[in-house]
MARPA-177156 format. One line per 2 residues: number of its first residue (from 1); their letters; for each residue y negated, x, z negated of N, C-alpha, C, O. Coordinates in nm, 3 decimals, decimal comma. Layout:
MARPA-177156
NUM> A> Y:X:Z:Y:X:Z:Y:X:Z:Y:X:Z; ... $
This chain:
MARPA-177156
1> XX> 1,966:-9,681:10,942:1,865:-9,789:10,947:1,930:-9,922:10,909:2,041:-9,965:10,941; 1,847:-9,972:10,842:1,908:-10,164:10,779:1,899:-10,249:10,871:1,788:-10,283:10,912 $
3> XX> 2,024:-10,306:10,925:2,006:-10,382:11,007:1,941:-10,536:10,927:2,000:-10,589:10,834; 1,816:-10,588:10,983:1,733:-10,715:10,900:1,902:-10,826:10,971:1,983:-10,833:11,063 $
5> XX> 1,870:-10,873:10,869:1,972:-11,045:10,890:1,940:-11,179:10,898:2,013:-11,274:10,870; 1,776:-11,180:10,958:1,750:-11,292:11,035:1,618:-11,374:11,035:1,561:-11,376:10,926 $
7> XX> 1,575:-11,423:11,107:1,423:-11,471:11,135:1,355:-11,557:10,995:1,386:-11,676:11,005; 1,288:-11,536:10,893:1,269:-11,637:10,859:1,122:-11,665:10,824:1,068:-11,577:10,756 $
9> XX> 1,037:-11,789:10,864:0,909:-11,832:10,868:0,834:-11,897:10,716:0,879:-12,006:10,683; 0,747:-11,850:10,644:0,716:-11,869:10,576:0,576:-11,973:10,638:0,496:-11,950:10,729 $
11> XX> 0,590:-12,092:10,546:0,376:-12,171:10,579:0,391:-12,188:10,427:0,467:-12,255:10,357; 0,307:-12,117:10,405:0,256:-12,132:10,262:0,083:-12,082:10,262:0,043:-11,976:10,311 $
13> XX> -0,007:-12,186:10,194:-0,119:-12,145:10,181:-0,181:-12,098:10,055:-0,302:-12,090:10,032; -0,083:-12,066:9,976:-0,082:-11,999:9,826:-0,045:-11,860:9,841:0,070:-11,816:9,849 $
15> XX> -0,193:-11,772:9,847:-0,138:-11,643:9,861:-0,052:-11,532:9,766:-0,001:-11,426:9,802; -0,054:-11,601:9,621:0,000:-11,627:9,511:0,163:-11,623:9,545:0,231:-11,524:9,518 $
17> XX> 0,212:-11,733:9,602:0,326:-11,785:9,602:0,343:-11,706:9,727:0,380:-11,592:9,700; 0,331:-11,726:9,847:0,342:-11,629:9,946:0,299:-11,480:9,961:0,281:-11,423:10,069 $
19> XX> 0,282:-11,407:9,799:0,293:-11,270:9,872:0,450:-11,226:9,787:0,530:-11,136:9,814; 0,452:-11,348:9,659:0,569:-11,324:9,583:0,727:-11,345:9,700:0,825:-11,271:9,692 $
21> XX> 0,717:-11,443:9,785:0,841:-11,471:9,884:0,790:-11,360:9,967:0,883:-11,333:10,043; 0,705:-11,294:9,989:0,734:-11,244:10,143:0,789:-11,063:10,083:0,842:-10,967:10,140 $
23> XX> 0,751:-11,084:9,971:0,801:-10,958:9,848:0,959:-10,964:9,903:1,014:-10,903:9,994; 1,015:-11,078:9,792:1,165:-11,102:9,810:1,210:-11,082:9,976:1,287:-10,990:10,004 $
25> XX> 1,175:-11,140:10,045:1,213:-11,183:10,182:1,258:-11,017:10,231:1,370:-10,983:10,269; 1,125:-10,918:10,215:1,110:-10,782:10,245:1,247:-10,740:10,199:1,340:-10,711:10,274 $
27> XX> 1,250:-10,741:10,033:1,368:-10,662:9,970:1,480:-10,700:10,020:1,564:-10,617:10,054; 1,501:-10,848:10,034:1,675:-10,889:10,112:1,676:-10,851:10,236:1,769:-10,890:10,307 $
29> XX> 1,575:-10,770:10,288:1,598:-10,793:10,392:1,619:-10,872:10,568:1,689:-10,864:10,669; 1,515:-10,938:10,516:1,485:-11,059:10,635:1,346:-11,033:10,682:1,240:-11,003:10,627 $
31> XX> 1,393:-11,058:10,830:1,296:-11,048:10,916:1,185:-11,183:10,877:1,235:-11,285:10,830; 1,070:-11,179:10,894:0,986:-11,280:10,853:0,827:-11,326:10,902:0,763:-11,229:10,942 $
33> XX> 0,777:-11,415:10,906:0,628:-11,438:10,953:0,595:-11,522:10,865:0,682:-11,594:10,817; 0,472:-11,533:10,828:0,363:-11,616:10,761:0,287:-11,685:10,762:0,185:-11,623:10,731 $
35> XX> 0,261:-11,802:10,784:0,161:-11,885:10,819:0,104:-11,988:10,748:0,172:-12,075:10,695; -0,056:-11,983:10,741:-0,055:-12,001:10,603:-0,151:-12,134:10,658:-0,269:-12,146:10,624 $
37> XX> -0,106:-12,194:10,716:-0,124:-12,382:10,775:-0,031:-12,453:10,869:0,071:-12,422:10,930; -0,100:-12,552:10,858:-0,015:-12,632:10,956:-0,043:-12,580:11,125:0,061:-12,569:11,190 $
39> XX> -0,126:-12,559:11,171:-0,151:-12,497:11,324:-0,111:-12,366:11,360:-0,078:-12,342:11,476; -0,111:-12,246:11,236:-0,056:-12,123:11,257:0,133:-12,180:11,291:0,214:-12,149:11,379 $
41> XX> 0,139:-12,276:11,168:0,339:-12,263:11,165:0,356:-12,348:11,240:0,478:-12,360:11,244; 0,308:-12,426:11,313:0,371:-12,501:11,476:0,353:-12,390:11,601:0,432:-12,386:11,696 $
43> XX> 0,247:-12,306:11,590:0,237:-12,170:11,704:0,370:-12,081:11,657:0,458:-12,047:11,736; 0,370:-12,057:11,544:0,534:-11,951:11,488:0,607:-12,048:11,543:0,644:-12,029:11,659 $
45> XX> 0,642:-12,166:11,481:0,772:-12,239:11,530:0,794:-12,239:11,690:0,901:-12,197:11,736; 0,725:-12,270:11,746:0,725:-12,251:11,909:0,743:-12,064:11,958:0,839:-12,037:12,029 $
47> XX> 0,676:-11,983:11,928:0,681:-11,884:11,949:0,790:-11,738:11,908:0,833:-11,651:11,985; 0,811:-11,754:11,764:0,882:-11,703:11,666:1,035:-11,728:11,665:1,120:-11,649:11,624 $
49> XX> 1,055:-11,853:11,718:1,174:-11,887:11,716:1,272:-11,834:11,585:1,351:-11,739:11,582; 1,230:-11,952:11,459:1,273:-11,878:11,322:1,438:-11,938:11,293:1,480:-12,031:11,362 $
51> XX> 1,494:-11,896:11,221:1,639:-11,909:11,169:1,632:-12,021:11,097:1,706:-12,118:11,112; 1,502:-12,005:10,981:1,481:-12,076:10,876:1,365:-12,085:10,862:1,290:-11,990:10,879 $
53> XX> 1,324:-12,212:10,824:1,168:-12,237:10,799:1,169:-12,269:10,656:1,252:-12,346:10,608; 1,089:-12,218:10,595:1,037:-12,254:10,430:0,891:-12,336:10,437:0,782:-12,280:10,447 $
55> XX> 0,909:-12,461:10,430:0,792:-12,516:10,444:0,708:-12,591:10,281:0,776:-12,640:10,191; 0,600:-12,585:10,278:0,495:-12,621:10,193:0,433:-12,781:10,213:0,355:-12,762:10,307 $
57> XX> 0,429:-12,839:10,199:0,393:-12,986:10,231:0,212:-12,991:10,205:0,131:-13,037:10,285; 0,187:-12,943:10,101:0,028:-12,969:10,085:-0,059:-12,839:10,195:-0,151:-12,775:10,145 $
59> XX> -0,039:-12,825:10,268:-0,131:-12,783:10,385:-0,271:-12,797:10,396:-0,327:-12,906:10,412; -0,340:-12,663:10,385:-0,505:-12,675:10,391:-0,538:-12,825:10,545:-0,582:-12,936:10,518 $
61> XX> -0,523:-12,805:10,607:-0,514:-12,882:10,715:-0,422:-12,980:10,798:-0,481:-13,046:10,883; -0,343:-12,991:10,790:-0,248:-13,104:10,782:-0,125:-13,078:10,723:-0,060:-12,979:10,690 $
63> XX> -0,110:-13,236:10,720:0,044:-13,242:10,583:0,188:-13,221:10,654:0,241:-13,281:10,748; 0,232:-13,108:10,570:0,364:-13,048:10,624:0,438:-13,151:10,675:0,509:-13,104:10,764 $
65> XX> 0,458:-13,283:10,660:0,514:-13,363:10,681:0,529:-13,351:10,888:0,622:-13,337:10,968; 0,408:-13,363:10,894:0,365:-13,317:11,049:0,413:-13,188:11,122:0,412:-13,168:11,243 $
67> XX> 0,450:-13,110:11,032:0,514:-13,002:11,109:0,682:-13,003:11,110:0,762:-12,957:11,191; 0,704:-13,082:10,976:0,833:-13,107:11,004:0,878:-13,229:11,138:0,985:-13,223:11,198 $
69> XX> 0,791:-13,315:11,159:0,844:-13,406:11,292:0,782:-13,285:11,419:0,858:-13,307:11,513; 0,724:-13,218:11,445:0,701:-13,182:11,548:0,822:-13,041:11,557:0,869:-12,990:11,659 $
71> XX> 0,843:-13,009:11,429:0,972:-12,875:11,466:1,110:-13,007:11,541:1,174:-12,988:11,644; 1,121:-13,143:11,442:1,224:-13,135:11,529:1,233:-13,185:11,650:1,340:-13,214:11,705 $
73> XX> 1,084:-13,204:11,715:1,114:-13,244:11,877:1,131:-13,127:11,956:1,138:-13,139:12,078; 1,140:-13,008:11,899:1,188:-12,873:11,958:1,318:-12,797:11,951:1,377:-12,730:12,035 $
75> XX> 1,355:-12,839:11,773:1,505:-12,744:11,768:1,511:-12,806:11,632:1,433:-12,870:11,561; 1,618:-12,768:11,624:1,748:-12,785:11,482:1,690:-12,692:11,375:1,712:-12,733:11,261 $
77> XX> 1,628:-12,587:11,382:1,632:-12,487:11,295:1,622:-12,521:11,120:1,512:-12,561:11,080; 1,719:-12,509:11,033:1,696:-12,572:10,833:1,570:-12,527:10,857:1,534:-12,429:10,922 $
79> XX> 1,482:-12,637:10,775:1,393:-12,610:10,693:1,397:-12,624:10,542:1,450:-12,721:10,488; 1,345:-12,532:10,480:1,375:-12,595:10,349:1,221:-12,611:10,295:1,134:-12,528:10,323 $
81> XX> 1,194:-12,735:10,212:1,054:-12,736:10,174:1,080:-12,678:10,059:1,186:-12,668:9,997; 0,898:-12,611:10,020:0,869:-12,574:9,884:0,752:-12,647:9,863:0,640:-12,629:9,910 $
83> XX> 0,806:-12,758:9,762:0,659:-12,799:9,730:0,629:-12,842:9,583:0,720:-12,826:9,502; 0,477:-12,912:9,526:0,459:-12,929:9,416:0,472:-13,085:9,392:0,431:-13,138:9,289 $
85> XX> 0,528:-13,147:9,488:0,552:-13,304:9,487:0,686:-13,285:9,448:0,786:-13,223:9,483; 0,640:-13,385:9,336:0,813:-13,421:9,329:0,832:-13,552:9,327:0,951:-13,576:9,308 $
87> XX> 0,766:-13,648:9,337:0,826:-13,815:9,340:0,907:-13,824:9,456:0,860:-13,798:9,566; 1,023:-13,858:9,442:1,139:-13,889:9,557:1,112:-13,938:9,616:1,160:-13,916:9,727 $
89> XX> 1,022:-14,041:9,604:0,953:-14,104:9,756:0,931:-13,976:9,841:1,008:-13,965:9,937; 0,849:-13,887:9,826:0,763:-13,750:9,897:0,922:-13,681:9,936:0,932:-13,641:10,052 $
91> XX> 1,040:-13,665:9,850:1,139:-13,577:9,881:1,217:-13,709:9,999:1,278:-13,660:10,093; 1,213:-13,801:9,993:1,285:-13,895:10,087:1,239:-13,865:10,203:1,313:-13,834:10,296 $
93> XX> 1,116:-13,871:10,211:1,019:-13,909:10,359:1,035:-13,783:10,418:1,044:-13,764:10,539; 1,039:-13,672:10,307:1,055:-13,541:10,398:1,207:-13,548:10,467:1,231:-13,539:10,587 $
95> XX> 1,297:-13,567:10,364:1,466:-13,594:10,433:1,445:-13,667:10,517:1,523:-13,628:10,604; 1,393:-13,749:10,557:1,437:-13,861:10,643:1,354:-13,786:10,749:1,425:-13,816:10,844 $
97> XX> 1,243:-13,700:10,811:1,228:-13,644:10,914:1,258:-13,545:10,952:1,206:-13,477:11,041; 1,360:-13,523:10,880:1,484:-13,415:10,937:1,435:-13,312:10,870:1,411:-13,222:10,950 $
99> XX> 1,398:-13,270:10,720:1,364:-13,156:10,632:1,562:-13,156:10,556:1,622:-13,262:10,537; 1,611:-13,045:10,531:1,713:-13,001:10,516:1,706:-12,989:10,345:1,707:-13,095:10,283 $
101> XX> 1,702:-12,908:10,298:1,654:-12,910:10,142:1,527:-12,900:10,099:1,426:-12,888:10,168; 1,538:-12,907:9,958:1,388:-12,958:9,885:1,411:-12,923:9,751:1,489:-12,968:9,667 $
103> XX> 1,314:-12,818:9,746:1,278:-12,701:9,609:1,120:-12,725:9,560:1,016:-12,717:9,625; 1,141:-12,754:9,434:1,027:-12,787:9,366:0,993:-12,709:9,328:1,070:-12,627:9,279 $
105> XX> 0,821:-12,686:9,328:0,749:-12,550:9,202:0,737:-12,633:9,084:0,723:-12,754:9,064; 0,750:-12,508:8,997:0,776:-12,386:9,023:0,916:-12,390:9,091:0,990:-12,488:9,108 $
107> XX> 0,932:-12,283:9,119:1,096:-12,249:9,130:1,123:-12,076:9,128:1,035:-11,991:9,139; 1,285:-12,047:9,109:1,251:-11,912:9,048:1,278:-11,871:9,201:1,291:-11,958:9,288 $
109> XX> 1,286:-11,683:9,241:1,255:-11,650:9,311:1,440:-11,680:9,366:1,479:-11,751:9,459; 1,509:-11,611:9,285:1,684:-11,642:9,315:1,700:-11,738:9,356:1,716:-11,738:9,479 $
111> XX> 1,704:-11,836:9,305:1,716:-11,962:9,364:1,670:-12,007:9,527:1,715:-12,065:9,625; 1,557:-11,942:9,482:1,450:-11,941:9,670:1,588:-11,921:9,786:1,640:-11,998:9,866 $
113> XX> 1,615:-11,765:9,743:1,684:-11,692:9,847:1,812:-11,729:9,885:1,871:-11,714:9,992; 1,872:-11,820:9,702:2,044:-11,844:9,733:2,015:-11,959:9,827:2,103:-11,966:9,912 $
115> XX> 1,896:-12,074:9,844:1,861:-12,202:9,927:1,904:-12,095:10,106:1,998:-12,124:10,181; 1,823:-12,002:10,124:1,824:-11,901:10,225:1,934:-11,900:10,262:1,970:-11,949:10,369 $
117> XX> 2,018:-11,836:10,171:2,146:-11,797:10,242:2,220:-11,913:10,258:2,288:-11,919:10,361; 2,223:-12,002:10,186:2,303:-12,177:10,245:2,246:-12,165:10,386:2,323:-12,125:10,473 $
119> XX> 2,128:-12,192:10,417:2,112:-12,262:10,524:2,143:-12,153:10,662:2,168:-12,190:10,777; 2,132:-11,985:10,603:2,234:-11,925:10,703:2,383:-11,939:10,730:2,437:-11,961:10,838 $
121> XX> 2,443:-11,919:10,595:2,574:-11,959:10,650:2,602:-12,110:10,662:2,721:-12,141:10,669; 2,508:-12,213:10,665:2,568:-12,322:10,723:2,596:-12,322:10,910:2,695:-12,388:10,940 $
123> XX> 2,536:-12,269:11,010:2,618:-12,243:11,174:2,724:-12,218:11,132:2,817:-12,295:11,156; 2,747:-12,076:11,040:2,886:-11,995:11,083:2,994:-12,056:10,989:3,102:-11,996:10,990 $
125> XX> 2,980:-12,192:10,888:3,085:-12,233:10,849:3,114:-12,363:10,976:3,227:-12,409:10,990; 3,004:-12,409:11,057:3,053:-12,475:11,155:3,093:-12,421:11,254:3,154:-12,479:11,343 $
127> XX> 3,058:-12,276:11,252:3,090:-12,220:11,407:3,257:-12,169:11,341:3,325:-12,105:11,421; 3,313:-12,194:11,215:3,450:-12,144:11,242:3,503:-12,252:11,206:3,597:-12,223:11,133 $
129> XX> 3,494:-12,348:11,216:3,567:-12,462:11,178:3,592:-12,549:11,349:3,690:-12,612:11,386; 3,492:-12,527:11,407:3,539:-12,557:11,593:3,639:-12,475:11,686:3,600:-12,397:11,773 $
131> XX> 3,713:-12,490:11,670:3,783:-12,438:11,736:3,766:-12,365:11,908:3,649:-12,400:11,917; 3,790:-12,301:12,031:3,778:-12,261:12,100:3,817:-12,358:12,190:3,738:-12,391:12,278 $
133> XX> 3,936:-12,415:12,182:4,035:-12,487:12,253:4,011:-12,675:12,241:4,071:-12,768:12,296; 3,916:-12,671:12,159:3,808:-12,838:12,147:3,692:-12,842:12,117:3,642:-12,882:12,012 $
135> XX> 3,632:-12,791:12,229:3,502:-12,817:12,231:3,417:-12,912:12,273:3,297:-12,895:12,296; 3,498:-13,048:12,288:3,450:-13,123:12,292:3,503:-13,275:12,145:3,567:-13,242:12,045 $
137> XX> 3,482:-13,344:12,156:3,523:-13,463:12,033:3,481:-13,594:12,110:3,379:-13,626:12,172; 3,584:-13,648:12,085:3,517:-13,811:12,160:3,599:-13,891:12,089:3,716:-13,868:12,057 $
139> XX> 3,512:-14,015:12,059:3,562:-14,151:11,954:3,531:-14,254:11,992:3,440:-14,298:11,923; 3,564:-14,325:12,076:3,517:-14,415:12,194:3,398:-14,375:12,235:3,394:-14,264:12,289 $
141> XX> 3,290:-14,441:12,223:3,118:-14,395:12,330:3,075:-14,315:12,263:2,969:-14,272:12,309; 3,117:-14,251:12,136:3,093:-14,109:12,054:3,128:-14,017:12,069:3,233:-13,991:12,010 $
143> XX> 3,055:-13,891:12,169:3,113:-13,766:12,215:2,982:-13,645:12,142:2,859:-13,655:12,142; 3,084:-13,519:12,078:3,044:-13,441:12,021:3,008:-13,303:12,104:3,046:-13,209:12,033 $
145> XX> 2,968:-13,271:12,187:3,016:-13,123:12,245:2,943:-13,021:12,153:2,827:-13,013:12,114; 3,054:-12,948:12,134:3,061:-12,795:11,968:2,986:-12,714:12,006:2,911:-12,659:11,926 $
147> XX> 2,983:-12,670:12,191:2,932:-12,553:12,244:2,768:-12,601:12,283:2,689:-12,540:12,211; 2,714:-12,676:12,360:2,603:-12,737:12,323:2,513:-12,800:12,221:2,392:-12,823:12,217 $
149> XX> 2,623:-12,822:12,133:2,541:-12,898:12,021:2,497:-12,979:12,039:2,394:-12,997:11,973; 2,544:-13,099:12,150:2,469:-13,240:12,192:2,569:-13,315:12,137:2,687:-13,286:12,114 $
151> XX> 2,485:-13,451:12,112:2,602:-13,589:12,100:2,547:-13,654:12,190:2,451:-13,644:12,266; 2,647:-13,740:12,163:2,616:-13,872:12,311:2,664:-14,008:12,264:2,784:-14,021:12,241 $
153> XX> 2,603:-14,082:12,252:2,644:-14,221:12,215:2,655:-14,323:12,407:2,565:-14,322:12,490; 2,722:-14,358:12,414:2,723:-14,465:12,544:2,675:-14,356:12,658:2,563:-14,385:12,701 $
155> XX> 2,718:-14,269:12,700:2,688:-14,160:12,746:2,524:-14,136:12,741:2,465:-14,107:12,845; 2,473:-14,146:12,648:2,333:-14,148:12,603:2,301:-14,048:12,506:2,345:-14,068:12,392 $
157> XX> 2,221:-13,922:12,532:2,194:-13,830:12,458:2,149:-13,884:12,304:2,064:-13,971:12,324; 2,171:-13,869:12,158:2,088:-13,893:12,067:2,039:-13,779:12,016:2,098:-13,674:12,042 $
159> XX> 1,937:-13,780:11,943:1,879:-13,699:11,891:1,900:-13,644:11,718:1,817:-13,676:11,633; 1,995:-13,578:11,692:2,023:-13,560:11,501:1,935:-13,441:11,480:1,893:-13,357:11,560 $
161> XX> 1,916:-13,459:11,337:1,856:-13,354:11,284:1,942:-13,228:11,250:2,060:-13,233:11,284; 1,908:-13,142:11,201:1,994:-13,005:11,187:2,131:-13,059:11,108:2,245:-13,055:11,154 $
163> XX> 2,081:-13,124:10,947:2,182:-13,163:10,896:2,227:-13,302:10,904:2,315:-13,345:10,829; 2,179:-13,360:10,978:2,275:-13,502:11,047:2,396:-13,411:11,137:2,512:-13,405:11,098 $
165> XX> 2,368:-13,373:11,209:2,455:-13,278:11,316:2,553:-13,209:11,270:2,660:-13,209:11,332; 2,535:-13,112:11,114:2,652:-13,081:11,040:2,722:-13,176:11,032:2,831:-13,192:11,087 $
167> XX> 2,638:-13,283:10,928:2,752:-13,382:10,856:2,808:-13,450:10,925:2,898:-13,510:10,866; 2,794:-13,488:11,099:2,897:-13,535:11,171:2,960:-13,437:11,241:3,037:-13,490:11,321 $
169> XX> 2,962:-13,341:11,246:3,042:-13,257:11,273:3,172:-13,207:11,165:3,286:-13,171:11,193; 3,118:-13,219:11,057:3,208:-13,189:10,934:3,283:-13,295:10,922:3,400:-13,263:10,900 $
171> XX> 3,258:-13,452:10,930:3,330:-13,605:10,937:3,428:-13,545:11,057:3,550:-13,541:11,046; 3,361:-13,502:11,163:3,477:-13,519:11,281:3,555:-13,436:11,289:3,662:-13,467:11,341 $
173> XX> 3,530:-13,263:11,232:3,653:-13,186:11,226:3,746:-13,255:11,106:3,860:-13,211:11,098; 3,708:-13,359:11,014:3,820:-13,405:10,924:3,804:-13,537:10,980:3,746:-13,635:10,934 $
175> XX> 3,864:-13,522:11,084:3,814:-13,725:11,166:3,949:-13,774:11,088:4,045:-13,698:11,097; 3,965:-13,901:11,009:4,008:-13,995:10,953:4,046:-13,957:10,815:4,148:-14,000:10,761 $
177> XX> 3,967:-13,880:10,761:3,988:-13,767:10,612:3,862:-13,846:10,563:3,754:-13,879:10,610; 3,944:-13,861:10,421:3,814:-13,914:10,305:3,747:-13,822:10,245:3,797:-13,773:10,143 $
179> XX> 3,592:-13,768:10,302:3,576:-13,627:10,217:3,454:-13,691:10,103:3,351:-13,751:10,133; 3,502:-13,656:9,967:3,438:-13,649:9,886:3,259:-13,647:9,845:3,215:-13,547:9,902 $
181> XX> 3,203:-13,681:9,808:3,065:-13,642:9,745:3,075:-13,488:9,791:3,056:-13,428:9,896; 3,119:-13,449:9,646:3,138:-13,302:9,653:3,156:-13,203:9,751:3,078:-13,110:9,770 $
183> XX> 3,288:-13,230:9,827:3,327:-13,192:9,951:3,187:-13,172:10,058:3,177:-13,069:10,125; 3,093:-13,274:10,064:3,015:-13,275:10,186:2,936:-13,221:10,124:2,908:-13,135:10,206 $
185> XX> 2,843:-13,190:9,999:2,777:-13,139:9,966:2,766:-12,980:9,968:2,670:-12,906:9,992; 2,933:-12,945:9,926:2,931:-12,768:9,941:2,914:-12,756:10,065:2,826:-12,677:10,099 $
187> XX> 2,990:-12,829:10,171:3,047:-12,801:10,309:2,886:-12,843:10,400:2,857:-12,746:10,471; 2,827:-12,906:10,408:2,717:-12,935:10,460:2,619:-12,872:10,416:2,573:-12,792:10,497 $
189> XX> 2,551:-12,879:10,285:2,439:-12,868:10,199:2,475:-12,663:10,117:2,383:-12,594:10,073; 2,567:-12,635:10,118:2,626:-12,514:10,040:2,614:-12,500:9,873:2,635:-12,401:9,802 $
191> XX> 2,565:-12,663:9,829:2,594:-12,681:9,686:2,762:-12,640:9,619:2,860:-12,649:9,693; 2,771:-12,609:9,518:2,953:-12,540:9,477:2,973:-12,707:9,376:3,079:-12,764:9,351 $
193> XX> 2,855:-12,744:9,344:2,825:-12,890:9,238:2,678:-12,905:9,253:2,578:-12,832:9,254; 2,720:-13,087:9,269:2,568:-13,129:9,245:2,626:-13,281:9,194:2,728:-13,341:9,229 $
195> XX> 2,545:-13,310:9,121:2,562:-13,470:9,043:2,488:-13,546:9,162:2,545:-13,640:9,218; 2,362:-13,506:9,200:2,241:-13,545:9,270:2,320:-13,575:9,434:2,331:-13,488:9,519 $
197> XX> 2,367:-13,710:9,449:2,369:-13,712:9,577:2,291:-13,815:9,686:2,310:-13,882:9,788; 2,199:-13,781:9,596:2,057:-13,836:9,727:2,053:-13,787:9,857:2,061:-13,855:9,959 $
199> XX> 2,035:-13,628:9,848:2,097:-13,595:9,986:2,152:-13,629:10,087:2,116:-13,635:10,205; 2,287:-13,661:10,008:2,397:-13,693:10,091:2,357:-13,859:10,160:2,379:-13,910:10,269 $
201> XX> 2,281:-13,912:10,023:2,275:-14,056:10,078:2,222:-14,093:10,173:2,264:-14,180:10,250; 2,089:-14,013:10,184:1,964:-14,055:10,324:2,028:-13,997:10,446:2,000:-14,059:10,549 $
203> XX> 2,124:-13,872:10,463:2,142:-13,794:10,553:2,260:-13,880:10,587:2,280:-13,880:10,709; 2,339:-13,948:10,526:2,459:-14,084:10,608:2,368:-14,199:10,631:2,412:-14,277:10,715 $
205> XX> 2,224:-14,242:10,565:2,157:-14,348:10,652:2,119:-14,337:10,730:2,134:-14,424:10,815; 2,040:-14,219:10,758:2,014:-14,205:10,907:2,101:-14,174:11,018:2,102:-14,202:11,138 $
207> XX> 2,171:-14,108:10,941:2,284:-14,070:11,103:2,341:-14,204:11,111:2,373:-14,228:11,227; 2,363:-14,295:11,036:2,439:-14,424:11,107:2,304:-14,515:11,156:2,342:-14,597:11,239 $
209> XX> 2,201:-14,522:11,139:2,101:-14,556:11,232:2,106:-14,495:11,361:2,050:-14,558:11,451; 2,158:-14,389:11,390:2,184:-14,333:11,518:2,278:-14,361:11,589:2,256:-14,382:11,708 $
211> XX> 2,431:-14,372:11,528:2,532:-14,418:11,605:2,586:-14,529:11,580:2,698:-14,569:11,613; 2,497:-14,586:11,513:2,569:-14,689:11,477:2,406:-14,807:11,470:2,372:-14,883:11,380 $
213> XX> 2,344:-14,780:11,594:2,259:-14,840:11,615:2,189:-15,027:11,606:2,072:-15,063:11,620; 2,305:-15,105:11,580:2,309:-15,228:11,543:2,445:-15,301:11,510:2,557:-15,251:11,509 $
215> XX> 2,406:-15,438:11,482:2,535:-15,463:11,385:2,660:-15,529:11,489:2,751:-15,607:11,459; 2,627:-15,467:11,618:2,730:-15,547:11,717:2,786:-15,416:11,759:2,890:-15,431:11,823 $
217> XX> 2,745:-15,273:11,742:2,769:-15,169:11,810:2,920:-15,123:11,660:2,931:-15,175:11,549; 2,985:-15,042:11,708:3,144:-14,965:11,690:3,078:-14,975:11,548:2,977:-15,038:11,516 $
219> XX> 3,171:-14,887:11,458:3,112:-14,877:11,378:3,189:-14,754:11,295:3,304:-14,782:11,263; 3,140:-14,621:11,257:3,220:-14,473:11,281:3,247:-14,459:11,137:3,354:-14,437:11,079 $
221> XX> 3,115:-14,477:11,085:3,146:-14,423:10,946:3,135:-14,511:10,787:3,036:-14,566:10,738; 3,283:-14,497:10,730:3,324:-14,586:10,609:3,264:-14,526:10,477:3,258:-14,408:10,443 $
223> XX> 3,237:-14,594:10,437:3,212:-14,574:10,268:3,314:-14,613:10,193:3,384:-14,712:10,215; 3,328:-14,514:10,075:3,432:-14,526:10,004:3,356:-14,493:9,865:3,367:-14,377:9,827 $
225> XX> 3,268:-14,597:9,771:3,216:-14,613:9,680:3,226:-14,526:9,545:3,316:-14,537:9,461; 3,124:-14,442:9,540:3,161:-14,363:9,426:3,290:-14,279:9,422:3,364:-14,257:9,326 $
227> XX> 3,299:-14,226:9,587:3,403:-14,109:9,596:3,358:-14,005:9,679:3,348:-13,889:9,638; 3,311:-14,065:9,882:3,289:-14,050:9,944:3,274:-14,069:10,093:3,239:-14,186:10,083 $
229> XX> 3,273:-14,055:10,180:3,311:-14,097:10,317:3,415:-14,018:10,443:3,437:-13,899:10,467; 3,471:-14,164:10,516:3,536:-14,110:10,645:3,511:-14,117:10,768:3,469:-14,230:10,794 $
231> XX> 3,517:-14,045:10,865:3,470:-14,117:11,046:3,594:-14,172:11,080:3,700:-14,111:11,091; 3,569:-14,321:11,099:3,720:-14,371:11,234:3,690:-14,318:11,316:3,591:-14,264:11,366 $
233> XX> 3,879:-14,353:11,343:3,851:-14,338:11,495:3,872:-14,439:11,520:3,938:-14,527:11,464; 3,780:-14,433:11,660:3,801:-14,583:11,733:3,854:-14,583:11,856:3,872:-14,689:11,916 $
């Protein structure tokens, strides 16, 4: 018997486009659910407890946008959108409420699945890069714990998105290391190359809106112009 390799939630209201992914999904082998609005895929997201969410933005009934802020007042889980917007405004607003990647239609079906497998093996390249023996990280009022998956600013819980939470986790296992464009892109995002580092850009504005909450507070993370970034320590 095939052991399936992991939860993943389809909202797509294109039965078109969703019988072609839930095709693929079947053949690789992934466990999967379907929901083909915004009210079915907030009941999956709560209930289903998915690995990966593939989300659709134009929703018979409300705009995916809404399901992406309400997944993350529950959990971390990548989402990756599929949608037919492409003005970067629409791909920003989704990044900036904690949507993980962003695949435009068309798109081919390979591509779909290699997005899939990034956002699986992104835990297990963080879960081997933490060590056993530091499971915790602290940088003055900046504490990381590896085994919870919480941060804490001023002993104050904050709230990151799936991939805010990598990319300071990836800064702090290389705490005072200049990592590259590139570097954070494979290592965070599971790009091998990307020219495109918009990504990278919104996902370091917001996380320093988080810890780096005003212009009197520490200040963690450096820019290094047209190379990449480092976390001090402080």
């Amino acid at each position: 018997m095939i052991q399936k390799k992991g939860r993943v939630l389809l909202v797509e209201d294109d039965d078109e486009i969703g019988k072609l992914v839930i095709m693929a999904l079947n053949t690789n082998d992934y466990q999967y659910e379907w929901g083909k609005n915004g009210t079915q895929a907030m009941m999956l997201i709560a209930s289903y407890h998915p690995d990966v969410i593939l989300l659709d933005l134009g929703l018979p009934d409300i705009d995916g946008l809404k399901v992406i802020t309400y997944t993350r007042k529950l959990q971390l889980t990548p989402i990756i959108i599929i949608s037919a917007r492409s003005d970067e405004s629409d791909k920003i607003s989704a990044l900036d409420l904690g949507a993980d990647d962003y695949l435009i239609k068309p798109f081919s079906i390979a591509e779909l699945l290699a997005r899939v497998r990034v956002a699986f093996r992104r835990n297990a390249f963080l879960d081997s890069n933490v060590k056993d023996d530091r499971m915790l990280y602290s940088n003055g009022p900046l504490m990381i714990n590896y085994e919870s998956h919480t941060v804490l600013l001023n002993k104050t819980h904050i709230h990151l998105t799936n991939i805010e939470y990598k990319l300071l986790v990836t800064l702090a296992v290389n705490n005072n290391r200049v990592l590259t464009h590139r570097y954070l892109l494979k290592h965070v995002w599971g790009f091998e190359s990307s020219e495109d580092t918009s990504l990278l850009r919104v996902a370091i504005a917001t996380l320093r809106k988080k810890i780096e909450p005003n212009s009197n507070s520490i200040k963690f993370i450096q820019t290094y112009i047209g190379v990449g970034y480092r976390l001090i320590q402080n």
